[in-house]
KEDREN-426260 format. One record per atom (N, C-alpha, C, O, CB): residue in one letter; x, y, z. Coordinates in steps of 0.05 Angstrom, whole numbers, plus 5000, padded with zeros to 4 digits. Glycine has a CB too. Example, Ala and Ser with C-alpha at 12.3 -4.5 7.8 and 13.67 -1.06 7.14 Angstrom:
<pts>
a526448865156a524649105156a526449345156a528549345169a522649115181s525749555142s527349795143s525850015157s526850235161s528249885114
</pts>
This chain:
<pts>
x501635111611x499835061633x501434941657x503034761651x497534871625x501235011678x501434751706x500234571702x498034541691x500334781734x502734341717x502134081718x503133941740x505234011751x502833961697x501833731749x503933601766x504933391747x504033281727x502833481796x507833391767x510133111743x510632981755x510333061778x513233141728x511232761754x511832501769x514732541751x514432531727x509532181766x516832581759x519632551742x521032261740x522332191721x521832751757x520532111762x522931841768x521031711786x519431861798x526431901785x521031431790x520231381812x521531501846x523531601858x520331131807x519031421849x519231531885x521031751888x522831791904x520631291908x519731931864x520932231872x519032391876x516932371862x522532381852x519232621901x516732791895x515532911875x516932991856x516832951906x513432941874x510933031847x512433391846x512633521866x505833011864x513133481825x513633701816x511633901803x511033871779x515333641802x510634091815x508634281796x510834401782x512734531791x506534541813x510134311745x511934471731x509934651713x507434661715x514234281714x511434781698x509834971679x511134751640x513434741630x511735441687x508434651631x509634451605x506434551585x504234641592x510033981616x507634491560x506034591541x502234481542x501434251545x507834471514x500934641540x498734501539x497834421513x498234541492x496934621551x496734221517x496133971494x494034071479x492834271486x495233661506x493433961463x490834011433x490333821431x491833631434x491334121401x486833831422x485733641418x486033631382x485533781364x482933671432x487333331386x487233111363x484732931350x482732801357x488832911373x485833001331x483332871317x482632661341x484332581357x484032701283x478932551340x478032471359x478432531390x478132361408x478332291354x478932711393x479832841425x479133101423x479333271405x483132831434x477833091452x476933351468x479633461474x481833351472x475033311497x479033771484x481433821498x479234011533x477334171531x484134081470x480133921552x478633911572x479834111594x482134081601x478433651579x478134321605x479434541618x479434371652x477334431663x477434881613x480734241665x480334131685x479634271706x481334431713x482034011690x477034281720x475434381740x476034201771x475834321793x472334351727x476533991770x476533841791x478333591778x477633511756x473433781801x480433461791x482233191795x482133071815x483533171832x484833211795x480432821824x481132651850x484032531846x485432491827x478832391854x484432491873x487032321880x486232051892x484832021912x489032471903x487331861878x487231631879x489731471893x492031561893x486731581855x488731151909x492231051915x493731001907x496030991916x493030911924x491930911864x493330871856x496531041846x498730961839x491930791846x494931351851x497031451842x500431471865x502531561859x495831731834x499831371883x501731261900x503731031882x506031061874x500031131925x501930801881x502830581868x504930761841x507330761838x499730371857x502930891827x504830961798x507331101807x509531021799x503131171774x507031321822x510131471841x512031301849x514431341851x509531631871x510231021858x513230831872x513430691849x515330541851x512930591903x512330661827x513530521802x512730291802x513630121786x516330521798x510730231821x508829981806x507329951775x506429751764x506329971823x507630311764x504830321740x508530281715x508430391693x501630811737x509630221718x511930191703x513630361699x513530531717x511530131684x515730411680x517630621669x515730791661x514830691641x519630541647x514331051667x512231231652x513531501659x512331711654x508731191664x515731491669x516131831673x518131851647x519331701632x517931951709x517632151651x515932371670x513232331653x512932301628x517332751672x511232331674x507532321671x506832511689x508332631705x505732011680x503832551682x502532731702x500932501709x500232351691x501033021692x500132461741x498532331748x495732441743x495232651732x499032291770x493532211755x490732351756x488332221731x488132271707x491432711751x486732021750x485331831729x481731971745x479731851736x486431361733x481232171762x478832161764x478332531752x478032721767x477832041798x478232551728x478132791720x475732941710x475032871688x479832801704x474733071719x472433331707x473433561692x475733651691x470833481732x471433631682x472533971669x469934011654x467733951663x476034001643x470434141625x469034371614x470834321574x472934411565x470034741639x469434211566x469934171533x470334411529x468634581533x467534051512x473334461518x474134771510x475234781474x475634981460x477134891535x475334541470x475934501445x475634181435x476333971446x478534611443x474634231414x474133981399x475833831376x476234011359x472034021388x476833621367x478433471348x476733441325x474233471327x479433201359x478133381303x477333311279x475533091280x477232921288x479333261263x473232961278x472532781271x469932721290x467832601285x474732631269x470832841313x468332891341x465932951341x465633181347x468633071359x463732821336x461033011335x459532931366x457633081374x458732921305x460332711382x458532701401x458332861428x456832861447x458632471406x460732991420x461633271443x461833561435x462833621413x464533231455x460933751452x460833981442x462434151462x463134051483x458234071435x463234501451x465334581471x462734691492x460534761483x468034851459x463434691519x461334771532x460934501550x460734521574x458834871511x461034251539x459434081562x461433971580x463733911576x457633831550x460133951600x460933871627x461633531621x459733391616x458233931652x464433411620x465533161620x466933041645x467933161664x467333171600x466732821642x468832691657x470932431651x470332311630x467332621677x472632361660x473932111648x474931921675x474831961699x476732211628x475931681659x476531561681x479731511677x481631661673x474731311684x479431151680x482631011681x483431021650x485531131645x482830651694x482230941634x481230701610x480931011594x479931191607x477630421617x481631051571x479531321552x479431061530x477430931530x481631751537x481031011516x481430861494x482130531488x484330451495x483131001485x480930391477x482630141477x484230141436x483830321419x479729781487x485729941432x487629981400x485729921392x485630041371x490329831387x483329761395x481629511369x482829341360x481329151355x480729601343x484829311356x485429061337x487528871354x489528851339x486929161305x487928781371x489228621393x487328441394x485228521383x489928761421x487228201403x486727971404x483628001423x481327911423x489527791415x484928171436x482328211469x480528431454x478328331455x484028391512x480328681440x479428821428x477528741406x475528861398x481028951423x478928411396x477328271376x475028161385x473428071368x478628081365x474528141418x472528091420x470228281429x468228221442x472827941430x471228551418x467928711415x468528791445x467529011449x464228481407x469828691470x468228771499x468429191506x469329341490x470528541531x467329261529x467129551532x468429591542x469429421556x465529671539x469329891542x472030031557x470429921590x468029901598x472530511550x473929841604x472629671621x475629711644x477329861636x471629311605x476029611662x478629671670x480329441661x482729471659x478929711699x479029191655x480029011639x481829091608x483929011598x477728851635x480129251602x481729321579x484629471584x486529471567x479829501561x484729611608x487729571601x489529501612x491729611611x488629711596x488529261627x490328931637x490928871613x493228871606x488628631654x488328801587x489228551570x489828711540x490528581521x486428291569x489429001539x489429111507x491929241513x491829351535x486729351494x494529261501x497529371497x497229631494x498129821507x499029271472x495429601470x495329881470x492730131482x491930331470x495629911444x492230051500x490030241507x491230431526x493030391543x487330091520x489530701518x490830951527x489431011560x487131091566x490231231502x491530951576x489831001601x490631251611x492631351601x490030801624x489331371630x490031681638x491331681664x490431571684x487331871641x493931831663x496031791677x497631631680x499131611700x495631801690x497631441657x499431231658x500831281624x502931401618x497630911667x498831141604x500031171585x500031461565x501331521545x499130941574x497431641585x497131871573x497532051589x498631971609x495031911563x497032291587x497832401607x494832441624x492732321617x499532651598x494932571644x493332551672x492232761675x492832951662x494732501696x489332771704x489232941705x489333211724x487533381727x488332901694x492333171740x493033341756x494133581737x496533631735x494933211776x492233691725x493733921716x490934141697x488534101693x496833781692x492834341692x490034521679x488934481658x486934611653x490434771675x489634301639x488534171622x489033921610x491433841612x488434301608x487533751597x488233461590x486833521563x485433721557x486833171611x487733271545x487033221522x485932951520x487332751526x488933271506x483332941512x482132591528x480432481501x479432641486x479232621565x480232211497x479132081475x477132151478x476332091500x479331831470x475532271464x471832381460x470432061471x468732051488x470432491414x471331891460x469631681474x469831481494x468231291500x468931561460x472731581507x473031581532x471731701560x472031641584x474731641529x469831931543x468632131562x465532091564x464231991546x469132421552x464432171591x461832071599x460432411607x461532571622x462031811629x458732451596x456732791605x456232671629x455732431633x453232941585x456632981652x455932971673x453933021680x452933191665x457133061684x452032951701x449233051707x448733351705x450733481713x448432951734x447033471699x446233821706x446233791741x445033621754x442033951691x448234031752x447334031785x449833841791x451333961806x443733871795x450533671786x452933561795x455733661807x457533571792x453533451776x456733811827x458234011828x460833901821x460533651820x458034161853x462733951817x465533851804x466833731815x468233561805x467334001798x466633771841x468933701866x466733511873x468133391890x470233971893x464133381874x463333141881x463832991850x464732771855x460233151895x463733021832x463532951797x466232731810x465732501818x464433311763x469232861810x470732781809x471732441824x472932241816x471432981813x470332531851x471132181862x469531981850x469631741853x470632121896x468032121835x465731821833x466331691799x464431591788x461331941836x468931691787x469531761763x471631531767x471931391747x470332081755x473331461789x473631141812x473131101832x472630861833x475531031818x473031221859x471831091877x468231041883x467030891899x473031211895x467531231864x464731071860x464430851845x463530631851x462731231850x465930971812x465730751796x465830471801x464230301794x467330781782x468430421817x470130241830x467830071849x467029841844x472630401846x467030221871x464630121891x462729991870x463129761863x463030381910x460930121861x459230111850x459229861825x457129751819x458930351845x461629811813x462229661795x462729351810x462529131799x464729791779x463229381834x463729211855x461429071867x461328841877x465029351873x459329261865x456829201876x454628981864x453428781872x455729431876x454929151838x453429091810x454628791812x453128601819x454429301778x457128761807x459128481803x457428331817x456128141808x462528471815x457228411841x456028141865x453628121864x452528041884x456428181898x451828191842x449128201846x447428041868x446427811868x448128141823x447528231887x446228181916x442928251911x441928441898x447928421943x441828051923x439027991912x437628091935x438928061955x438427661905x434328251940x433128371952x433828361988x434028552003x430828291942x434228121992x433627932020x437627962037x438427952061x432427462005x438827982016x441327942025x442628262044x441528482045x443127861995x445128172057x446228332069x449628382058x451428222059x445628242095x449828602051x452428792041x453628912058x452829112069x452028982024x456228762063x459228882084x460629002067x460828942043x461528652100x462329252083x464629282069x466129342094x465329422115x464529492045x468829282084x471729342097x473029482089x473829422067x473229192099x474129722101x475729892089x474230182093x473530252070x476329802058x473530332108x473130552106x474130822110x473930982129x472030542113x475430832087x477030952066x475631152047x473231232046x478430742050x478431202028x476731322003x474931181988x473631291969x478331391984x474730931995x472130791968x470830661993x468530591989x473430491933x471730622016x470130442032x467330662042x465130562047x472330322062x468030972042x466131122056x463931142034x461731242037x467331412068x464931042011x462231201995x461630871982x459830861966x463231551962x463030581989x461030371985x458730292003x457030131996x462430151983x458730422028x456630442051x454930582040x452730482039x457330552077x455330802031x452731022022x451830891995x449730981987x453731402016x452830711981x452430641947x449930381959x447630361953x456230481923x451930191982x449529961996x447130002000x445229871993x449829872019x447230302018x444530382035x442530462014x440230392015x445030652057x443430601997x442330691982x440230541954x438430621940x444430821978x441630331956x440730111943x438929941951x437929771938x442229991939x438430031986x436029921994x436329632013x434629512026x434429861966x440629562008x440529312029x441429372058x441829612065x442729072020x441629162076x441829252098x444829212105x446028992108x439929152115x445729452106x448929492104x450429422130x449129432151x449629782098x453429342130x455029322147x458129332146x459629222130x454429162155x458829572173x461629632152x463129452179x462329382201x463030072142x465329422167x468029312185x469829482187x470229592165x469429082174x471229552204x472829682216x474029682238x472629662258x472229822217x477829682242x478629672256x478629872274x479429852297x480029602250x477530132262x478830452279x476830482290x474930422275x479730762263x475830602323x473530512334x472730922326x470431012332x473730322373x474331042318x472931302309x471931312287x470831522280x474431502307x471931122275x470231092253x467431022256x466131052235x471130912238x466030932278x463930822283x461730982284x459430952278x464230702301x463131182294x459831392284x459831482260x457631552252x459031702300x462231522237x461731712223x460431362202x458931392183x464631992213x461231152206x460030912190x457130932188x455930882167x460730632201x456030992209x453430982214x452131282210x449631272212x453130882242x452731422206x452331612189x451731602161x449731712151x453931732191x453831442147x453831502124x452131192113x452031062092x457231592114x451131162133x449130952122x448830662144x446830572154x450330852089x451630562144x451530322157x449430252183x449030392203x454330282164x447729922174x445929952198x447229782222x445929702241x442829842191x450229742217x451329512231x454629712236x455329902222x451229152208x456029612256x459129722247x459829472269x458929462292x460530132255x460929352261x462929112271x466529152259x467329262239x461328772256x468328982285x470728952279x472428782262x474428862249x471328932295x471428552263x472428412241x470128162234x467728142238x475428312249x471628012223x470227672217x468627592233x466227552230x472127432217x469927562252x467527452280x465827562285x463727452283x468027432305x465827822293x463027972301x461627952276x459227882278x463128292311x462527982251x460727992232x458927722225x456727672216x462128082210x461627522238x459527152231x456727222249x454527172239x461726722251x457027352282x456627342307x453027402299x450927302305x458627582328x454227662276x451827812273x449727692253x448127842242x452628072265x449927452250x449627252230x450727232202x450327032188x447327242227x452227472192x453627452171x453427612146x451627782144x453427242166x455027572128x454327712101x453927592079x455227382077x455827872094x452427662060x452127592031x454027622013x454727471995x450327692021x455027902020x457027972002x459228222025x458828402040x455128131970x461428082015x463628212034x465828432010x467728361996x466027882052x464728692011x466228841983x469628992003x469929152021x463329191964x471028861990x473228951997x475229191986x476629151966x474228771997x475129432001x475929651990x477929691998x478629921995x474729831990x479829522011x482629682025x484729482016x484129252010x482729712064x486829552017x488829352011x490329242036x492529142036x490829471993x489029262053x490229062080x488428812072x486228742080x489429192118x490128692055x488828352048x488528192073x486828012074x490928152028x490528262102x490228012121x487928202137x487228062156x493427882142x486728382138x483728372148x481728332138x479828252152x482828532156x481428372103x479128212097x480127882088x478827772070x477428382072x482227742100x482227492095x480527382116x478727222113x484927392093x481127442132x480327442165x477127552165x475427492182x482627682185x477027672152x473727802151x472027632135x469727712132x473328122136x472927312119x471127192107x470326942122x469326752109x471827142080x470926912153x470226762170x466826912174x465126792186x472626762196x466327162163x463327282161x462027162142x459627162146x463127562155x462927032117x461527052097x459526822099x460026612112x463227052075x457826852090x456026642095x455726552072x456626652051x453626692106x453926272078x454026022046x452926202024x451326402025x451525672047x454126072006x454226261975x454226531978x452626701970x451726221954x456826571996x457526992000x458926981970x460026801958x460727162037x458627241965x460527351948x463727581960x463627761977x458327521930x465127511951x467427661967x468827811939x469727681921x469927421986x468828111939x469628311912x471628441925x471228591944x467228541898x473928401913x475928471917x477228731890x478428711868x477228201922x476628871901x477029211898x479429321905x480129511891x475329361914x480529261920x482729431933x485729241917x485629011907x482329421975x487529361919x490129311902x492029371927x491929571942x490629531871x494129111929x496129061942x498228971926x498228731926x495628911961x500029071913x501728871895x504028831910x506128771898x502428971865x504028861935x505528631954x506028511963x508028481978x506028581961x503128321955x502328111963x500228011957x498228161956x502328101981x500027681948x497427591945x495427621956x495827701979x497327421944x492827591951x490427521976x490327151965x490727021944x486227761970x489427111996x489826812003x487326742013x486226942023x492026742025x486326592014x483826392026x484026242050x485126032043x483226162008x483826232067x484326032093x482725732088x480425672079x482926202124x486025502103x483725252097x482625232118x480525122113x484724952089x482625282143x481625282160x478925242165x477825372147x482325422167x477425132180x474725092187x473025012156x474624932139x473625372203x470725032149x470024942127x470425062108x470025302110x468224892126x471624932076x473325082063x471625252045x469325242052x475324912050x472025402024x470225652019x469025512002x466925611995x471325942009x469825231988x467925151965x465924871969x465224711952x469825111939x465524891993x464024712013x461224872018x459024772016x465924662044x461625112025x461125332022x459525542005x457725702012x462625352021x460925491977x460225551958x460225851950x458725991938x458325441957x462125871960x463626271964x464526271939x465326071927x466826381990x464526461932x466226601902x468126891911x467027031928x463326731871x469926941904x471927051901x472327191872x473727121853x473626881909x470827411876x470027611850x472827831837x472627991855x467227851864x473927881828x475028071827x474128231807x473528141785x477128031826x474028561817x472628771810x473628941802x475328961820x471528861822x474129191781x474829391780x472529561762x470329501770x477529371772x472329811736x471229961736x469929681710x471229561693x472330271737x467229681715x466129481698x464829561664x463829411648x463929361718x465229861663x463229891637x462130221643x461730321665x460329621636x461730321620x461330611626x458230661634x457730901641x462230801600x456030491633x453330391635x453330341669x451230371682x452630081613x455830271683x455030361707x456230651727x455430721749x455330121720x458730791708x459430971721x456831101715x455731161736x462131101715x455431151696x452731251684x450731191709x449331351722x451831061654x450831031712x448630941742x449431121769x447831271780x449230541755x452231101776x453131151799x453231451803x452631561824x455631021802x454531601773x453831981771x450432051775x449532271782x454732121731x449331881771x446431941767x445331881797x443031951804x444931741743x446631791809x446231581842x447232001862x446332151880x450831121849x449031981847x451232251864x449332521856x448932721871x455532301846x448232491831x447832791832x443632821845x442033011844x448732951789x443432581855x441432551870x440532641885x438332721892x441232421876x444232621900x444732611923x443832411939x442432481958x444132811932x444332031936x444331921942x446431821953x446231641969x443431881933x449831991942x452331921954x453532091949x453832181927x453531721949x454532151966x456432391966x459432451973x459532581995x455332531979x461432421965x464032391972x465032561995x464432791992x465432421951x466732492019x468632672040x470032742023x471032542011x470132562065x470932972014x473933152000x475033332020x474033472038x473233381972x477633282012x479933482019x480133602000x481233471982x482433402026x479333921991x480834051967x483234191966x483834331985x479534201956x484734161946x486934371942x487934461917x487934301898x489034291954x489234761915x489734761894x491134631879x490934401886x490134891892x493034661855x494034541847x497434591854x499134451845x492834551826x497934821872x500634911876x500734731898x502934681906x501235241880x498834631910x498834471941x499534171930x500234011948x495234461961x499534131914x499333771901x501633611927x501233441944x501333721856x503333731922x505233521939x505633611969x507833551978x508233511924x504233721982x502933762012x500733432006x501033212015x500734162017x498933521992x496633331982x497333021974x495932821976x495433461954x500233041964x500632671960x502032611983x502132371988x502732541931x503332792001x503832722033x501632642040x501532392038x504632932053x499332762048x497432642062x496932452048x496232292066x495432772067x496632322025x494632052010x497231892025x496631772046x494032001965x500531892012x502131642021x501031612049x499331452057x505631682020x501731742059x502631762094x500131662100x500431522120x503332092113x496731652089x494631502099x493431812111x491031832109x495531222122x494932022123x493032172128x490632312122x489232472135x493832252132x490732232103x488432332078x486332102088x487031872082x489632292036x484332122101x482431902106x480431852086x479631612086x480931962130x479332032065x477131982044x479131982022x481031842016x474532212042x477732292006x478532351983x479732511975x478232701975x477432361973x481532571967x482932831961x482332891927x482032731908x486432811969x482433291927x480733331899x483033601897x483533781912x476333411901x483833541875x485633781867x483933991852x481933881845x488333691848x484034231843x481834421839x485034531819x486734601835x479834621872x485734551793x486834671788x486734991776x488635121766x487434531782x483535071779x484135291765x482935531796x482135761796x482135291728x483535341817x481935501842x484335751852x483835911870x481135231873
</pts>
């Protein structure tokens, strides 16, 4: 089958031709219909995700059950799947001993848990082999190429959201409108609060308000100006604008920090009254439990949110990780390998 390879760090992504995989006892084997591109897979190319080459990138994957493993009964060939970061945790590690759910935590704290595109393989390519209970059925009607972003950058939003449980009366910012920032505006609105995005790029301002926002402000100040937020969800990794953006937050805001910079901390300002005077919390978020990607596919195939994609085939991949590094890629990018 084609694949894309990550060979070395910070080398370009290679479409090679490598054996396709079988499903193993407990594993699907999955005809990939649709792959989002994520930043993380940036991070893993520059060798933040560790020594893993050669890997195939690709953690937001759809397809079509084409074969089944020994031992599998909760999947059949025929159904429409998806996967995420996380398929598997070992069980028997210290953190596994405590019972918790495939989570993105689990594979910060479990050694051995099989994540996709990192410790397993990924799914930029024409087929993957994925833990059966790693995998979530997709709605009927769900088309592939929306299926795919919401598998992390919905998950991700949405898991972010849930985290901050923002109560009827309150007001939900986000910063970053991006690949997860455009579809945490549509996840807010949709939820019924009264949304507000932040943004530095002033061409962003109509399409914010489009996609839901009843507010679009520039940073911290206008947002204090505008009397403020409840909850400030941070989807970008420019940490010094949403540091600067919690001069918005108002008493007992929640601030969810979503977005990944590992070149640098995020910091708190002591400046003016300090955040625990305050009574601010500083959440950190990633994919929380498969009970809410379950919420958020069910949110999408509503059509309550709907992802911006760039598609391409799979011979295009590395045209396609130009645009994600370089930022030109403004939403989502969705590799289509069998298009």
């Amino acid at each position: 089958m084609k694949a894309v390879v990550m060979t070395s760090a910070n080398k370009p992504w290679e479409v090679q031709e490598v054996p396709t995989p079988t499903a193993e006892p407990g594993q699907v084997l999955v005809k990939v219909h649709a792959s989002g591109m994520c930043y993380t897979d940036v991070w893993a190319t520059t060798g933040y995700g560790g020594d893993i080459y050669p890997q195939t990138p690709g953690h937001e994957v759809v397809g079509e059950v084409v074969e089944v493993g020994a031992g599998v009964h909760t999947r059949r060939v025929g159904d429409r799947v998806g996967t995420t970061w996380v398929q598997a945790a070992c069980g028997r590690c210290d953190y596994c001993r405590e019972n918790r759910p495939l989570t993105g935590q689990t594979a910060m704290n479990c050694p051995g848990a099989r994540t996709t595109g990192f410790s397993a393989q990924g799914g930029h390519a024409e087929y993957i082999a994925i833990a059966a209970g790693g995998t979530v059925l997709l709605p009927d009607g769900l088309a592939y190429e929306d299926a795919a972003p919401m598998m992390c950058a919905g998950y991700t939003t949405w898991s972010g959201l849930r985290d901050a449980s923002p109560r009827p009366h309150e007001k939900v910012a986000v910063i970053g409108i991006g690949g997860l920032g455009h579809v945490a505006i549509q996840l807010a609105k949709a939820s019924g609060f009264e949304t507000i995005a932040l943004t530095h790029s002033p061409d962003k301002h109509e399409l914010a308000t489009r996609l839901g926002a009843d507010h679009v402000v520039a940073n911290g100040e206008e947002l204090r100006d505008l009397g403020g937020a409840d909850v400030l969800l941070v989807t970008t990794n420019a940490f010094d604008a949403a540091e600067e953006a919690m001069t918005g937050l108002r008493p007992d805001g929640r601030l969810v920090l979503s977005g990944l910079d590992f070149t640098r901390p995020f910091s708190i300002s002591s400046e003016g009254v300090p955040f625990h005077m305050m009574r601010q919390q500083v959440i950190g978020s990633t994919h929380g439990g498969q009970h809410y990607l379950s919420e958020v596919l069910d949110l999408a195939a509503k059509g309550r949110v709907k992802p911006i994609t760039e598609t391409f085939p799979l011979d295009r991949a590395t045209d396609a990780y130009d645009r994600l590094s370089s930022g030109q890629m403004r939403f989502r990018g969705v590799l289509l390998p069998h298009a």
